[in-house]
MDAnalysis code that builds the backbone (N, CA, C; Angstrom):
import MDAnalysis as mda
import numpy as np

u = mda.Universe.empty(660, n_residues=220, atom_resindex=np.repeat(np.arange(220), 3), trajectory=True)
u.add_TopologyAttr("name", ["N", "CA", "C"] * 220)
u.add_TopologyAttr("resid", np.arange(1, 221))
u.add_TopologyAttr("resname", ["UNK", "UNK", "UNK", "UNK", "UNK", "UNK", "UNK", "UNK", "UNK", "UNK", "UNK", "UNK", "UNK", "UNK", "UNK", "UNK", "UNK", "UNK", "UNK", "UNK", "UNK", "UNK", "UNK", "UNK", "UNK", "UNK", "UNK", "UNK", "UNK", "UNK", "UNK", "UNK", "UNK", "UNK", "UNK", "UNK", "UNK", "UNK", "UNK", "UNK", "UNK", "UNK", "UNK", "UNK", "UNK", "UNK", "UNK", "UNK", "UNK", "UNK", "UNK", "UNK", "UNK", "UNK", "UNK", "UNK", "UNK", "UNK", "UNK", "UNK", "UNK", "UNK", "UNK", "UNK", "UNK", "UNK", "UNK", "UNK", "UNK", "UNK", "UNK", "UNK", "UNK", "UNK", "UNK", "UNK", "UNK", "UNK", "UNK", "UNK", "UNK", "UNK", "UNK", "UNK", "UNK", "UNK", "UNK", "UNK", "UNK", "UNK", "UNK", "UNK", "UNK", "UNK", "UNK", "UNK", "UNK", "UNK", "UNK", "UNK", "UNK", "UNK", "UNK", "UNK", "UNK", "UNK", "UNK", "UNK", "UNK", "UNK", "UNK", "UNK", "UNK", "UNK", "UNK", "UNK", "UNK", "UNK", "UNK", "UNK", "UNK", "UNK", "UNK", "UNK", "UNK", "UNK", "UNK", "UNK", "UNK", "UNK", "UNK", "UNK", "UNK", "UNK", "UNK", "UNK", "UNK", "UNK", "UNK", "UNK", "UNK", "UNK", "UNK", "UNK", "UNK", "UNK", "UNK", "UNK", "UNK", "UNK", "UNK", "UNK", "UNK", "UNK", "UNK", "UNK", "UNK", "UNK", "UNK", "UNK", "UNK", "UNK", "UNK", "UNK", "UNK", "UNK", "UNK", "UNK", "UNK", "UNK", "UNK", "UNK", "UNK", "UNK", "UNK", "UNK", "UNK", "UNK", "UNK", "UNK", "UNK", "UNK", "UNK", "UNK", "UNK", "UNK", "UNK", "UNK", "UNK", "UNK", "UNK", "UNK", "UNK", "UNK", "UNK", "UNK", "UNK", "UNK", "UNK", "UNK", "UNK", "UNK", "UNK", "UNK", "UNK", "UNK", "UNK", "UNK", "UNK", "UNK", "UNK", "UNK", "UNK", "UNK", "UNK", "UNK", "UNK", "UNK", "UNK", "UNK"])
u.atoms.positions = np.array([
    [34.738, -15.555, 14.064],
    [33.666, -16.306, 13.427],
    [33.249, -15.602, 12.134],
    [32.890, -16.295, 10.995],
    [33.131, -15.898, 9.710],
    [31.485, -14.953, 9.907],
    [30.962, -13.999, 9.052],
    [29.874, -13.502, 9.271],
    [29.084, -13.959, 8.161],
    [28.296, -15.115, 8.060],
    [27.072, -14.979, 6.835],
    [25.671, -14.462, 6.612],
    [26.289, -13.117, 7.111],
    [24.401, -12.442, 6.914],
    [24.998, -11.793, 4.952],
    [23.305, -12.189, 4.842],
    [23.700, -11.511, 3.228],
    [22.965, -10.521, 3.280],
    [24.134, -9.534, 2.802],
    [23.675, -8.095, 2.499],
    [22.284, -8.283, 2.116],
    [21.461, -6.756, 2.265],
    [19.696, -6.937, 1.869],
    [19.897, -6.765, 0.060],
    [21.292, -6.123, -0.132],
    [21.716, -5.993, -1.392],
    [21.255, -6.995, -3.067],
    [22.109, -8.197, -2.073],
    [22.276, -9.417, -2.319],
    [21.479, -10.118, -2.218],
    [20.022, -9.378, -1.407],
    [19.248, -10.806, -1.559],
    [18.160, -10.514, -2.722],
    [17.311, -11.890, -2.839],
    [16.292, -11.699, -4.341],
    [15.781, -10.118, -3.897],
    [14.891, -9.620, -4.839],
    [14.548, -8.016, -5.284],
    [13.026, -8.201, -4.185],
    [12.132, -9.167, -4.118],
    [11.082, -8.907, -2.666],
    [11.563, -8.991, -1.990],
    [12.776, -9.648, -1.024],
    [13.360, -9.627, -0.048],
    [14.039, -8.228, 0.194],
    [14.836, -7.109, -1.286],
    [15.136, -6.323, -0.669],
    [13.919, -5.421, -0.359],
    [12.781, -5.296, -1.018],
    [12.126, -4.192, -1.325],
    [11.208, -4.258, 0.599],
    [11.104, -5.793, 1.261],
    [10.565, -5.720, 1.972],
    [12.083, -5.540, 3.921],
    [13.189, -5.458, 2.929],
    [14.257, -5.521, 4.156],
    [14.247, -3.809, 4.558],
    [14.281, -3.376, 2.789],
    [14.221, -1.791, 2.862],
    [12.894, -0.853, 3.537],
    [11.970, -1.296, 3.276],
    [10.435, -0.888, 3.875],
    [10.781, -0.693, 5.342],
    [11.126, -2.651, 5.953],
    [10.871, -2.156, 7.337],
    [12.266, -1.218, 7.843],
    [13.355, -1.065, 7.398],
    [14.467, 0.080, 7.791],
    [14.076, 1.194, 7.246],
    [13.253, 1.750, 6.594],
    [12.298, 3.157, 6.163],
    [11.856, 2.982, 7.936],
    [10.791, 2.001, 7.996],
    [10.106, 2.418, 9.426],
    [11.112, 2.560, 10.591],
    [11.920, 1.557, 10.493],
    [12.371, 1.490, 11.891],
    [13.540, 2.668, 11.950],
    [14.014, 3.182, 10.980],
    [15.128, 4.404, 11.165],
    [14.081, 5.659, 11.364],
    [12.597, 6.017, 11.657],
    [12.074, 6.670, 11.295],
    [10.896, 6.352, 12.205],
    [11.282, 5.762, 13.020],
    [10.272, 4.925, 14.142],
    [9.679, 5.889, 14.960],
    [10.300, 6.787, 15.154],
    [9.273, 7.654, 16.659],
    [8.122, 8.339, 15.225],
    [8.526, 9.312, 14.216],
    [7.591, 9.851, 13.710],
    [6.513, 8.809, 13.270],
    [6.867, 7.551, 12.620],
    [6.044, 6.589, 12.003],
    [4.853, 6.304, 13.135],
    [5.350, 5.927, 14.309],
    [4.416, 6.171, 15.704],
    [3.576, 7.291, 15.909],
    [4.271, 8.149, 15.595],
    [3.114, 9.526, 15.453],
    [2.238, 9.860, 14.302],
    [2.607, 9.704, 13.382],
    [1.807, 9.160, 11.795],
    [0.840, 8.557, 11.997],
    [1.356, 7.445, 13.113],
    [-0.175, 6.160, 12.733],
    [-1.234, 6.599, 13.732],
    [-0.934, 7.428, 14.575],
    [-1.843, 7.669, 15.683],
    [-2.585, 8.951, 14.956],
    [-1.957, 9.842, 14.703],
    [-2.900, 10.783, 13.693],
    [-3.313, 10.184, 12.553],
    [-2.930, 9.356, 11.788],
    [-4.108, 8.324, 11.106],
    [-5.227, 7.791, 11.446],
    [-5.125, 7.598, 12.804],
    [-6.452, 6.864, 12.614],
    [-7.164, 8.178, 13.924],
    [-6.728, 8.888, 14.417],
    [-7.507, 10.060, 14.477],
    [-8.237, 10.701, 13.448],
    [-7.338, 10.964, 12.268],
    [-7.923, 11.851, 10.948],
    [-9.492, 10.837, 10.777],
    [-9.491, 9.769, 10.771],
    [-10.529, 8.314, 10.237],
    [-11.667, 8.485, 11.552],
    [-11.453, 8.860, 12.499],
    [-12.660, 8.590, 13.741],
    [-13.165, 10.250, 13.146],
    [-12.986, 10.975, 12.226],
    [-13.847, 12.232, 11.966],
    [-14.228, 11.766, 10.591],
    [-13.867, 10.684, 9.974],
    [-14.492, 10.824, 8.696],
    [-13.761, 11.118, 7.318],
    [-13.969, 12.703, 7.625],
    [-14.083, 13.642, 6.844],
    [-12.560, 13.604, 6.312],
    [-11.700, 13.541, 7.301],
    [-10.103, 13.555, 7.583],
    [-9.559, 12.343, 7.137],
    [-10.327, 11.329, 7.033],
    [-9.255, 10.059, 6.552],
    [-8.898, 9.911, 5.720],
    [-9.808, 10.330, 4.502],
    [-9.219, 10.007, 2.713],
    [-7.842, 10.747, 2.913],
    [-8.071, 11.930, 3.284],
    [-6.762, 12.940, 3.093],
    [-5.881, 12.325, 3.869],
    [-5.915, 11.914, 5.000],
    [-4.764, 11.536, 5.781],
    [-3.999, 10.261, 5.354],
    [-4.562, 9.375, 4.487],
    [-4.495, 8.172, 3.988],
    [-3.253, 8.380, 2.717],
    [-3.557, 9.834, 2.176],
    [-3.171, 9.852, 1.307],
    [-1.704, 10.864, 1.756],
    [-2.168, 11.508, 2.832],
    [-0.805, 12.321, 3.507],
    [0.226, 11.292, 3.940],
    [-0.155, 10.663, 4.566],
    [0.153, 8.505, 4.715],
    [1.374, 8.530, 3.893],
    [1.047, 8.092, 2.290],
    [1.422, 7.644, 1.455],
    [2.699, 8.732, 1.081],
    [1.776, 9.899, 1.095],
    [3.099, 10.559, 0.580],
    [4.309, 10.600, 1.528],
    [4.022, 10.655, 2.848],
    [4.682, 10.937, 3.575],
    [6.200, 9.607, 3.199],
    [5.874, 8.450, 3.332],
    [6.147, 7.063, 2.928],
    [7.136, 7.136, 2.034],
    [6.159, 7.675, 0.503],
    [7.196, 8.253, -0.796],
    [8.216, 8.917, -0.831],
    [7.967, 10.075, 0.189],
    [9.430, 10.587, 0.060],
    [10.617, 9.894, 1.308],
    [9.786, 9.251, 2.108],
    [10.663, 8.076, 3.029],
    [11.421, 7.500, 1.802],
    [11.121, 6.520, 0.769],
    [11.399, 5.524, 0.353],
    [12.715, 6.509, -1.103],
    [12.404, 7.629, -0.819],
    [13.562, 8.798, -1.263],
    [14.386, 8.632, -0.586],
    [14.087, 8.846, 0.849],
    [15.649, 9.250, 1.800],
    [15.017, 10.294, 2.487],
    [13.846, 10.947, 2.697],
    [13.447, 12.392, 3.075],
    [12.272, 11.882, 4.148],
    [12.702, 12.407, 5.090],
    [11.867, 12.194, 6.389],
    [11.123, 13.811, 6.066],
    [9.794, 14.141, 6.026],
    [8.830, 14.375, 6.393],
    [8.154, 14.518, 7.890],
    [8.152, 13.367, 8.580],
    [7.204, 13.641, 9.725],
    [5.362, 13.916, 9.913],
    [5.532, 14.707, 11.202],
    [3.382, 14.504, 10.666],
    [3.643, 16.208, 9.886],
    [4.132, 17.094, 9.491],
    [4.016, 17.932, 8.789],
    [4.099, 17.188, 7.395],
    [4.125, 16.549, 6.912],
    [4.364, 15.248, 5.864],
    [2.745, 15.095, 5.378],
    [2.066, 14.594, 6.130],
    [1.123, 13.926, 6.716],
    [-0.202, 15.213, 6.622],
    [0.076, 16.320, 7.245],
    [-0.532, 17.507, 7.149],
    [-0.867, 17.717, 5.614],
    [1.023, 18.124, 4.883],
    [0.698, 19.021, 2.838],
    [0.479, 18.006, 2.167],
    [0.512, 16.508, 2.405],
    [-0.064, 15.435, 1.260],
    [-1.286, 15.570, 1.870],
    [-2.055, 15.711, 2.914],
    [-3.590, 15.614, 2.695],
    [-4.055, 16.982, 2.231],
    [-3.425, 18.257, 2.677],
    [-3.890, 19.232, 1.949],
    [-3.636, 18.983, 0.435],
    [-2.294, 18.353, -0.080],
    [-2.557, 18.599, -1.575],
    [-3.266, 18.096, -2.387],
    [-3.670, 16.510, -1.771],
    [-4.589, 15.826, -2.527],
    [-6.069, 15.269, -2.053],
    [-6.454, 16.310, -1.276],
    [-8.093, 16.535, -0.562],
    [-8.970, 16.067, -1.331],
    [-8.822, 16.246, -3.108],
    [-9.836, 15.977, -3.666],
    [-9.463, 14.429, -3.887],
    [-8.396, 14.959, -5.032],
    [-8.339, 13.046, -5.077],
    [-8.259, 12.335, -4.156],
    [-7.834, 11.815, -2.863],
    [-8.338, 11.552, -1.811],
    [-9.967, 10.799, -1.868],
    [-10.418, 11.906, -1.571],
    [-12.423, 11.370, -1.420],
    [-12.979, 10.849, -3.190],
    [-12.235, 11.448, -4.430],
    [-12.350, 10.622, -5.392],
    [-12.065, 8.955, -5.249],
    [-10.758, 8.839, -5.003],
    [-10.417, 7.061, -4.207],
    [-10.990, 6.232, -3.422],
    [-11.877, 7.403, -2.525],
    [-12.645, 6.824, -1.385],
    [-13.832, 6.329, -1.904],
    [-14.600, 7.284, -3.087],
    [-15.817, 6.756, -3.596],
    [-15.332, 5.991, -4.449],
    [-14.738, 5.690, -5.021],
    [-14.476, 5.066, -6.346],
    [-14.652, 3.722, -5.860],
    [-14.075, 3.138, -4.622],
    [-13.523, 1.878, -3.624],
    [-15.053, 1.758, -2.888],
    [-15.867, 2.576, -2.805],
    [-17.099, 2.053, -1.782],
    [-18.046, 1.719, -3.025],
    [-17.861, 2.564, -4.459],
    [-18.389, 1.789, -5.444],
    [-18.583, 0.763, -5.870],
    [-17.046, 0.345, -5.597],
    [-16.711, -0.988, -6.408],
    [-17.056, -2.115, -5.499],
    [-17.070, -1.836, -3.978],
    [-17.100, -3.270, -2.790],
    [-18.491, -3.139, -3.143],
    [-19.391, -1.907, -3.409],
    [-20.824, -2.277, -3.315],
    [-21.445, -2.957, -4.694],
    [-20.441, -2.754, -5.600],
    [-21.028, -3.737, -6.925],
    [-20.860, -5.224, -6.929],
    [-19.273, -5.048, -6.259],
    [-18.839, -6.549, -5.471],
    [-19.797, -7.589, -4.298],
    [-19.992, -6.410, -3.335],
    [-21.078, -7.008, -2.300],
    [-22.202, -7.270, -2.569],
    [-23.055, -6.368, -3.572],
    [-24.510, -6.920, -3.823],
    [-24.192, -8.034, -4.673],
    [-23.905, -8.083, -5.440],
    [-23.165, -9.449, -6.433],
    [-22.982, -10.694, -5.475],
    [-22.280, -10.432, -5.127],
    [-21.910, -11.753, -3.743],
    [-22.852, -12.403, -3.414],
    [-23.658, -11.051, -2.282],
    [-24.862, -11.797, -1.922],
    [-25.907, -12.206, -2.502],
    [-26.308, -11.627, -3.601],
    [-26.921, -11.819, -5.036],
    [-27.109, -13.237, -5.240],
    [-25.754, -13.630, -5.913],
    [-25.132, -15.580, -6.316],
    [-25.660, -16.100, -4.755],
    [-25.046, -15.402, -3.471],
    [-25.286, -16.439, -2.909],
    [-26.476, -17.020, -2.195],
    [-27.795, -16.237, -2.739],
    [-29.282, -16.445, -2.421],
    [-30.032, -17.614, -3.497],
    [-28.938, -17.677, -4.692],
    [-29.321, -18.846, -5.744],
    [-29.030, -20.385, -5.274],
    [-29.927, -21.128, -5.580],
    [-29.001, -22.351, -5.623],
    [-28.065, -23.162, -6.372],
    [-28.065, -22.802, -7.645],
    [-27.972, -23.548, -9.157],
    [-26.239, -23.215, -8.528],
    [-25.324, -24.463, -9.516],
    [-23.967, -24.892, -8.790],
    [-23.308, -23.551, -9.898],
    [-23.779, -23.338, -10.552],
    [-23.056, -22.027, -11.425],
    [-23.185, -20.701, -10.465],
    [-24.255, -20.450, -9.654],
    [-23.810, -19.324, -8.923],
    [-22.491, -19.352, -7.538],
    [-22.587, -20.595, -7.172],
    [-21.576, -20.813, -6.633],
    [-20.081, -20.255, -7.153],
    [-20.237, -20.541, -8.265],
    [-18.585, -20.148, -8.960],
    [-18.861, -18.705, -9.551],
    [-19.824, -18.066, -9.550],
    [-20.548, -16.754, -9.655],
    [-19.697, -15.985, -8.475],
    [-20.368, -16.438, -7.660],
    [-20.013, -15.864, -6.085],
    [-18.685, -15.922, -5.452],
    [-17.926, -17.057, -6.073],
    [-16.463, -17.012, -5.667],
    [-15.437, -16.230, -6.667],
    [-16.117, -16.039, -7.871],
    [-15.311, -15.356, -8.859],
    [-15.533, -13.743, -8.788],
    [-16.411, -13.268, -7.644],
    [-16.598, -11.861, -7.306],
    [-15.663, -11.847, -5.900],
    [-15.772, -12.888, -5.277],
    [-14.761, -12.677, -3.846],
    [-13.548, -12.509, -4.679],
    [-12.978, -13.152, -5.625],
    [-11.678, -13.629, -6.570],
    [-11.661, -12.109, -7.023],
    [-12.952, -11.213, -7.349],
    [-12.627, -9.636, -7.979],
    [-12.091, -8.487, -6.878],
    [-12.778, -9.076, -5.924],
    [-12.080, -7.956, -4.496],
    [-11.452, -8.600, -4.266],
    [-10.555, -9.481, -4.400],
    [-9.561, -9.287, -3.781],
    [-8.404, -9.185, -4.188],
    [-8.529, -8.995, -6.071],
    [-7.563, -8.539, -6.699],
    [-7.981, -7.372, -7.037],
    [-8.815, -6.823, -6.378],
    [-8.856, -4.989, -6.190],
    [-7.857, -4.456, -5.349],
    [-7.594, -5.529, -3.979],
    [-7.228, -4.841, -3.096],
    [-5.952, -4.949, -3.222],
    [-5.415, -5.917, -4.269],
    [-3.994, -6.085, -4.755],
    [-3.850, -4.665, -5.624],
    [-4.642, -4.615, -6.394],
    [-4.118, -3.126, -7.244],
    [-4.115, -1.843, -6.137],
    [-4.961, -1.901, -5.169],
    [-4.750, -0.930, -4.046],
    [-3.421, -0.947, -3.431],
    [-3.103, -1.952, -3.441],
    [-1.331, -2.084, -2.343],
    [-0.360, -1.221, -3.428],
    [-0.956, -0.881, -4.796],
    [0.610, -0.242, -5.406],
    [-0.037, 1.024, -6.051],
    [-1.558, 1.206, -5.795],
    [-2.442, 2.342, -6.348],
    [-1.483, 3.683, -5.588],
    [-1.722, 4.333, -4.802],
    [-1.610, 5.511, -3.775],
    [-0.265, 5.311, -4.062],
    [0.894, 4.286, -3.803],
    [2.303, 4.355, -4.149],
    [2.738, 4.841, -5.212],
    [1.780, 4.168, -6.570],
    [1.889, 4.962, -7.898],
    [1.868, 6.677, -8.292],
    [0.151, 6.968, -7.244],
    [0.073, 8.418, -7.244],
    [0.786, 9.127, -7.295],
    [1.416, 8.850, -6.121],
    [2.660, 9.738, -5.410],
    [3.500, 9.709, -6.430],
    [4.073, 8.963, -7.344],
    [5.158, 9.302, -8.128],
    [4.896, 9.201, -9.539],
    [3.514, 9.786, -9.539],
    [3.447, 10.413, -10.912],
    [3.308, 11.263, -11.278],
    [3.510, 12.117, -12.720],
    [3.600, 13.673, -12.752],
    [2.157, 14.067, -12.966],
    [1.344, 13.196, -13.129],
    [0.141, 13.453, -13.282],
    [-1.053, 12.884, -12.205],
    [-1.821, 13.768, -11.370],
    [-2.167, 13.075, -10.385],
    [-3.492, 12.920, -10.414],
    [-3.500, 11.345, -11.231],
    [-4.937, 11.127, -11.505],
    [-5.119, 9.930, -10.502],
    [-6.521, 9.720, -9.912],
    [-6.397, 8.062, -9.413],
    [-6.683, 6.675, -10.516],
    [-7.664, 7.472, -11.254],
    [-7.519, 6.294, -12.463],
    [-6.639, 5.722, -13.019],
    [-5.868, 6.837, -13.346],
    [-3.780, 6.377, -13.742],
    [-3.599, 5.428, -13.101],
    [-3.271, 5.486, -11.443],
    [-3.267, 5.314, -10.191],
    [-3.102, 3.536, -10.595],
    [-4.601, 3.398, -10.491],
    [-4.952, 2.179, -10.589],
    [-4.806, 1.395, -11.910],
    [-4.731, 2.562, -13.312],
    [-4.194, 1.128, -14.082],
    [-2.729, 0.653, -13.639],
    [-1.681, 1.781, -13.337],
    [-0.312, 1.615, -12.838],
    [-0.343, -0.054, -12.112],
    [-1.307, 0.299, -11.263],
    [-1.157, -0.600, -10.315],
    [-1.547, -2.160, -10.801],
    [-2.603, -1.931, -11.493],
    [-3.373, -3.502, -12.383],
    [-2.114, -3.971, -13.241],
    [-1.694, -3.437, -14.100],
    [-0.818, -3.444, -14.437],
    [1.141, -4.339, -13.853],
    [1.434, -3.394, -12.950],
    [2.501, -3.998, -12.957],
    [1.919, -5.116, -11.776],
    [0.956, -5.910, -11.286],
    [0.624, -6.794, -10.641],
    [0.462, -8.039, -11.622],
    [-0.014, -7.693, -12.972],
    [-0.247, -8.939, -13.724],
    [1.214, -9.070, -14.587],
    [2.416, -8.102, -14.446],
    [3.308, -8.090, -14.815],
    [3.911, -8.638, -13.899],
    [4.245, -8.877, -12.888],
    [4.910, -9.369, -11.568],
    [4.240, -10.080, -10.687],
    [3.588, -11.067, -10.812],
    [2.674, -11.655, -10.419],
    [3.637, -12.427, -9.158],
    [4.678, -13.078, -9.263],
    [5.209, -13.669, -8.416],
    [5.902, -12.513, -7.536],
    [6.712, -11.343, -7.946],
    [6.965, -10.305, -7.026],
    [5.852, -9.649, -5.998],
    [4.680, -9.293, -6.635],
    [3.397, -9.253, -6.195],
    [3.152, -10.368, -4.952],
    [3.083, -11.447, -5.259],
    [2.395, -12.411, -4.190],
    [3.487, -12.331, -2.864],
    [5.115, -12.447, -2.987],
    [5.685, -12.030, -2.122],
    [5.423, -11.127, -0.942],
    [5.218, -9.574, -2.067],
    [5.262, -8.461, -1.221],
    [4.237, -8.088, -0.789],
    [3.250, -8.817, -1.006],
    [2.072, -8.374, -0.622],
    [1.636, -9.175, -0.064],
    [1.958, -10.573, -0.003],
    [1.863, -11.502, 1.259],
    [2.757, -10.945, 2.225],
    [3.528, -10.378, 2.618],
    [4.071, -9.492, 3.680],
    [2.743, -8.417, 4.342],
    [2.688, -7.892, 3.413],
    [1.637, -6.654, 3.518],
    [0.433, -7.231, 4.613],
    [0.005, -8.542, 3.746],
    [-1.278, -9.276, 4.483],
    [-0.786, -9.996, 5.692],
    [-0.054, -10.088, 5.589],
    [0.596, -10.554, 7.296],
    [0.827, -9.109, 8.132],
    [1.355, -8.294, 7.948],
    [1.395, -7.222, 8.705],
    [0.153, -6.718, 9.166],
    [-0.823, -6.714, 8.351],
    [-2.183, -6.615, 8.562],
    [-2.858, -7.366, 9.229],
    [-3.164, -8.726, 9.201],
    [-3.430, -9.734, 10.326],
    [-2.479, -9.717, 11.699],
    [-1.784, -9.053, 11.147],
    [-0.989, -9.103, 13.245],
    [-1.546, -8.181, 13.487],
    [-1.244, -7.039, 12.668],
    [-1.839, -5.594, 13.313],
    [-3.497, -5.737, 13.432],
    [-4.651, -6.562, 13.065],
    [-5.553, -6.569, 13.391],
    [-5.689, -7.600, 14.522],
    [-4.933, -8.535, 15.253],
    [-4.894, -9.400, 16.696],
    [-3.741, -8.486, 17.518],
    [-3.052, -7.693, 17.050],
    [-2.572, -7.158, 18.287],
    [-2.315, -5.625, 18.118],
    [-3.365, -5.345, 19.692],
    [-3.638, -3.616, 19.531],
    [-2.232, -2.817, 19.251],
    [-1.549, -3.187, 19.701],
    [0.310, -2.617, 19.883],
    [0.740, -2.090, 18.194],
    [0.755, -3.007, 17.344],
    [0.816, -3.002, 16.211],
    [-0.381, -2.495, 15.587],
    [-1.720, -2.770, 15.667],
    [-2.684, -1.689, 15.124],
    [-2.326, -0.257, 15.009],
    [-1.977, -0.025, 16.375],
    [-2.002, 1.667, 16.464],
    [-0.466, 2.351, 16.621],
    [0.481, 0.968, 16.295],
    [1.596, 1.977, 16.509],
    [2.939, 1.466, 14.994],
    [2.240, 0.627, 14.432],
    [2.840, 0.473, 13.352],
    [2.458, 0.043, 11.897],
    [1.511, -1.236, 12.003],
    [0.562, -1.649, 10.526],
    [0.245, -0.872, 9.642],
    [-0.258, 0.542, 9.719],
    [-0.406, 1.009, 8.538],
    [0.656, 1.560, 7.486],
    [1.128, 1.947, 8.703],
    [2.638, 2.655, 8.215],
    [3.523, 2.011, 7.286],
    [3.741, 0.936, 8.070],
    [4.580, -0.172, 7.484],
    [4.053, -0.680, 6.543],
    [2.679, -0.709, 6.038],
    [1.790, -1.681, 4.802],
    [2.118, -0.413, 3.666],
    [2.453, 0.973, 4.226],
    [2.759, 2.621, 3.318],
    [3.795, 2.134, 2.512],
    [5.227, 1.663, 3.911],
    [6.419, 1.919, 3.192],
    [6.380, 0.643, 2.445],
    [5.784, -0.679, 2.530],
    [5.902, -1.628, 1.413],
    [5.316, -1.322, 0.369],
    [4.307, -0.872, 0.069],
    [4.126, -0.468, -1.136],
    [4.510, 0.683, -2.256],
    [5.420, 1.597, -1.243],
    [6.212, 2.778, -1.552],
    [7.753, 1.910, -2.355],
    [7.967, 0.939, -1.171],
    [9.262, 1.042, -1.691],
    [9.100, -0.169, -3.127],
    [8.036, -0.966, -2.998],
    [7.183, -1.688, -4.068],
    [7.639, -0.640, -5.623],
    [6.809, -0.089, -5.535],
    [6.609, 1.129, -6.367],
    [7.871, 1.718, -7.302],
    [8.560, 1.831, -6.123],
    [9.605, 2.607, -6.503],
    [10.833, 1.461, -7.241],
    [10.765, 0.297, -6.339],
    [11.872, -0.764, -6.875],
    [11.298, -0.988, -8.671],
    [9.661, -1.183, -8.634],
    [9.407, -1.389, -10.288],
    [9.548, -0.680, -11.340],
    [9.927, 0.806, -10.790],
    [9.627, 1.935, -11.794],
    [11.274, 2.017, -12.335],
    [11.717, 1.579, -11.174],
    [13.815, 1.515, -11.465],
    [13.815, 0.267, -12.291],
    [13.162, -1.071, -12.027],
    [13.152, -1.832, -12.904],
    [13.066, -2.269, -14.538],
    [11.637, -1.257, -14.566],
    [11.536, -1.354, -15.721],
    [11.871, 0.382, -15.797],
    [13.182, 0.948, -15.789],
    [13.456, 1.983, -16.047],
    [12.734, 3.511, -16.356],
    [11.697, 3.230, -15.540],
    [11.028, 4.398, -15.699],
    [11.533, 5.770, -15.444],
    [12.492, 5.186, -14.069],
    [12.979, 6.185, -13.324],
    [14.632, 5.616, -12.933],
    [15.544, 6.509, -12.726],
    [16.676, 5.609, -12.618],
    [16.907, 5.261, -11.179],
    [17.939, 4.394, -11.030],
    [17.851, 3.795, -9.850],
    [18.806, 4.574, -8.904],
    [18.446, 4.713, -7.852],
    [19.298, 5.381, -6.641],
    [20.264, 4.790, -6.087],
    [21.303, 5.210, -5.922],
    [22.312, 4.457, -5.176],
    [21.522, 4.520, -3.724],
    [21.927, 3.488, -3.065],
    [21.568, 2.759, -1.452],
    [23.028, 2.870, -0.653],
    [22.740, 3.119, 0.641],
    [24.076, 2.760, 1.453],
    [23.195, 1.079, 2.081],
    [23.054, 0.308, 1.073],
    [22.746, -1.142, 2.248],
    [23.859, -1.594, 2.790],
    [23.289, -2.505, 4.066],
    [24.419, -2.989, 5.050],
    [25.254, -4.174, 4.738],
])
C-alpha cells in the first residue's frame, strides 16, 4: 500500500513548527512531565514562579536546539534570569491592571462609545498575550537579555506574520483550554508544550528572516 503521510518537512511552515514542538515534547516526555510538575510547584511559593517560568523557556530553547536539559535545565535558567524573571512578572500585572481598571471603567458608562471603549481594551490584552507567546522564546535567543527587547521582538514579528501567528497560536490556545478542562494535561503537559510552540515559533522566524541560519533537521 502506497504511503501518503507528508513528511512534517513538506508540510506549510505552522504545520511544521507545530509537528516539531509536539516531537520536542514527546521525544523528551518523561523529563517534560517532570518540568511541569516542578512548574507549578515553583508557582504555589510565589516567589519561585517568575524564575521557573523562565527556567521553562529556556529549558524548551535549547530543546528546540536538539539539547535536552531536563529539571537541571529548569534549575540554571531560573538562577540565570531571577531578575528578569520578576521584571516580566511586574511589567504583565502592570499592564492587566491598566487593562482591567479600563475595562471596568467603560463598562460602568452607558454612552454606546464606551462600549467600543471596553472591547477595544479586551482587543489590547489579548494582543498582549499574543506578544507573550513569542516574548520569553525571543529572550532566550538573544544576546542581549532584556525583556523590553523581548517584547518588541515579539510585537513585532506577530504584526509581521499575522497569519503564521493566528495558526500557531491558535494551537497554543487550544492546548491551553484542554489543559484547563482536563487535570491530566494541566499538570502533565500544557505548559510545556505551549514552551516548545513558542520556542520552536521563535526559532523557525529568526531562520526565516535570516537572523540566524537554519539547522539541518532529521524530519520523518
Amino acid at each position: 500500500m502506497e504511503d501518503n503521510t507528508v513528511p512534517i518537512s513538506e508540510s506549510p511552515v505552522p504545520l511544521q513548527v507545530i509537528g516539531q514542538a509536539f516531537r520536542d515534547w514527546w521525544d523528551d516526555w518523561v523529563n517534560m512531565i517532570v518540568l511541569n510538575l516542578l512548574w507549578w510547584l515553583a508557582w504555589l511559593t510565589i516567589v519561585l514562579g517568575p524564575p521557573a517560568t523562565f527556567g521553562l523557556y529556556y529549558v524548551t530553547n535549547n530543546l528546540a536546539h536538539g539539547k535536552s536539559l531536563g529539571p537541571r535545565g529548569l534549575l540554571e535558567g531560573g538562577r540565570l534570569y531571577f531578575l528578569q524573571s520578576w521584571v516580566w512578572l511586574l511589567l504583565n500585572l502592570m499592564v492587566f491592571l491598566v487593562i482591567g481598571a479600563n475595562y471596568f471603567f467603560y463598562a460602568s458608562l452607558t454612552p454606546t462609545w464606551a462600549n467600543f471603549l471596553q472591547a477595544a481594551f479586551v482587543l489590547l490584552g489579548l494582543a498582549w498575550l499574543v506578544v507573550q507567546f513569542y516574548a520569553l522564546p525571543y529572550f532566550m535567543e538573544q544576546a542581549e537579555k532584556r525583556v523590553g527587547l523581548a517584547l518588541r521582538n515579539g510585537l513585532f514579528t506577530a504584526l509581521a506574520a499575522p497569519g503564521y501567528t493566528l495558526v500557531v497560536v491558535g494551537v497554543a490556545v487550544l492546548v491551553a483550554g484542554l489543559s484547563a478542562g482536563t487535570v491530566a494535561l494541566l499538570f502533565l503537559g500544557g505548559p510545556c508544550l505551549i514552551a516548545a510552540l513558542g520556542s520552536r515559533a521563535v526559532v523557525e522566524r529568526l531562520e526565516t528572516y535570516r537572523v540566524r541560519e537554519r539547522e539541518v533537521r532529521d524530519d520523518p
